[in-house]
Residue, then its C-alpha position, 0 to 999 in steps of 0.5 A: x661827787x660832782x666837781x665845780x664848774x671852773x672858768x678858764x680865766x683866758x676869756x676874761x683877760x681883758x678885765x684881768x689886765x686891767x683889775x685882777x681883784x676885781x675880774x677875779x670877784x665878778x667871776x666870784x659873783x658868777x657862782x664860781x668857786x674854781x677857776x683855771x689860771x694862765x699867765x700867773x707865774x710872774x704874777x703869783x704872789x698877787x694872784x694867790x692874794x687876789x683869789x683868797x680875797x674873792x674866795x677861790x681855789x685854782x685846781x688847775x693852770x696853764x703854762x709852756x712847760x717843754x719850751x722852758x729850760x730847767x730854771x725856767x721850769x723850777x720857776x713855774x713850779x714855784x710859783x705853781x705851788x705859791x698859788x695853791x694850783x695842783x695839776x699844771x697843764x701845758x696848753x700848746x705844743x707846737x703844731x709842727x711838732x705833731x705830724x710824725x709818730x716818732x716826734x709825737x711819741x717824743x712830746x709824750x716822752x718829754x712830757x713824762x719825763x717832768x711829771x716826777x719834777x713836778x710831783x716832788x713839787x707837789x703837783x701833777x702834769x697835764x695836757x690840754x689840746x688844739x684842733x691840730x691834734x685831731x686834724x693830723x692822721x698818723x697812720x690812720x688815728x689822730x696825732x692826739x691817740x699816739x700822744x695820749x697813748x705814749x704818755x706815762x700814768x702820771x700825766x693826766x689829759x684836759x680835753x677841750x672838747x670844741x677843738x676835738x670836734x673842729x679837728x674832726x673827731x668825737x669828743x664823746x669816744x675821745x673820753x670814752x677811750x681815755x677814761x679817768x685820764x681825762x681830768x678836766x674837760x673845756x667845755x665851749x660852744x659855737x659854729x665848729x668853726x676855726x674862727x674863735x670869735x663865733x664862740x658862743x656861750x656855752x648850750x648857744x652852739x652846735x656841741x653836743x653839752x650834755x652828752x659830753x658832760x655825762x661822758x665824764x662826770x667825775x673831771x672838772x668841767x671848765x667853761x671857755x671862750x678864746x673869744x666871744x663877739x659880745x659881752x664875755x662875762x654874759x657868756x660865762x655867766x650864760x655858760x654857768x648857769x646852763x652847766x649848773x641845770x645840765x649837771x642837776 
């Protein structure tokens, strides 16, 4: 069974900061059953009110997990569960972190070691990366495999497939070789470029969609724009409906 198409509700924090109940329906009228959340842990009560008014679910979340101390952490998982969210992936790891396989094998430790804290709050721990990843070679494989291949079962992988490229790899192999520890994909577009404001909506760009998306059928498929030159919620709506004729 083919899951949702989610939106990362990052590319439309303009309009979030602004109207939540309001961005969250326009991203209803979309088509969306499913979004992606960030920046909700202070904010948890009223996003799980404003998500059952417009009648969507937020299989997964972003928040900085192996910055936080141990309060910090019991806050994040609170408020994760308050929201309904069931996978909890930590979005950034700090670049400078990734450039030895003696630190990039302690991120996968440190990260393993809070997946039975999250689990007996109910949820499961992810990862989702940058281009630097990629681009940073370890004895001759990206930061990325070292990482991925030190993590314990338990934590599951969201590959954004855009940064995979701009960091020089293949995201198609990348799912290849991590299977069903990929979970959910970022599915973006554009030039290939660093600079987030030539994103595109998703089928405008120069990524292979449709290879991507067959390489992991069962993972949930999260459009975002970390910018976008234009109207946003055009290209979210643009992005949509070409995933919905490529997923037919």
């Amino acid at each position: 069974m083919t899951q949702p198409l989610s939106v990362q509700l990052y590319t439309v924090r303009d309009a979030l900061g602004s109207d939540l109940p309001g961005t969250l329906q326009r991203i209803a009228d979309i088509g969306f059953t499913d979004v992606e959340l960030f920046g909700y842990v202070d904010r948890a009560d009223e996003y799980a009110t404003a998500l059952q008014a417009a009648g969507l679910v937020a299989p997964s979340g972003h928040a900085r997990l192996l910055d936080a101390d141990a309060q910090e952490l019991d806050r994040i998982f609170g408020a994760t569960a308050t929201v309904g969210t069931g996978t909890l992936i930590d979005p950034h790891i700090d670049e400078a972190r990734w450039t030895t396989r003696e630190d990039v094998e302690a991120i996968a430790r440190e990260l393993s070691a809070l997946a039975p804290r999250a689990a007996d709050h109910g949820l499961t721990l992810g990862y989702h990366n940058h281009a630097f990843e990629f681009s940073n070679r370890i004895e001759g494989v990206s930061a990325y495999q070292v990482f991925a291949d030190a993590l314990s079962d338990d934590v599951v992988l969201e590959l954004d497939t855009y940064w995979v490229t701009v960091g020089g790899d293949d995201p198609v192999a990348v799912i290849g070789r991590y299977g069903d520890k990929v979970r959910f994909l970022h599915v973006k577009d554009g030039d290939g470029s660093h600079d987030d404001k030539q994103q595109v909506a998703v089928g405008n760009g120069i990524m292979p969609i449709r290879a991507i998306v067959d390489a992991a059928p069962d993972a949930q498929h999260v459009i975002e724009l970390d910018d976008h030159d234009g109207d946003v919620f055009q290209a979210v709506a643009d992005s949509y409906a070409f995933l919905q004729g490529v997923r037919a």
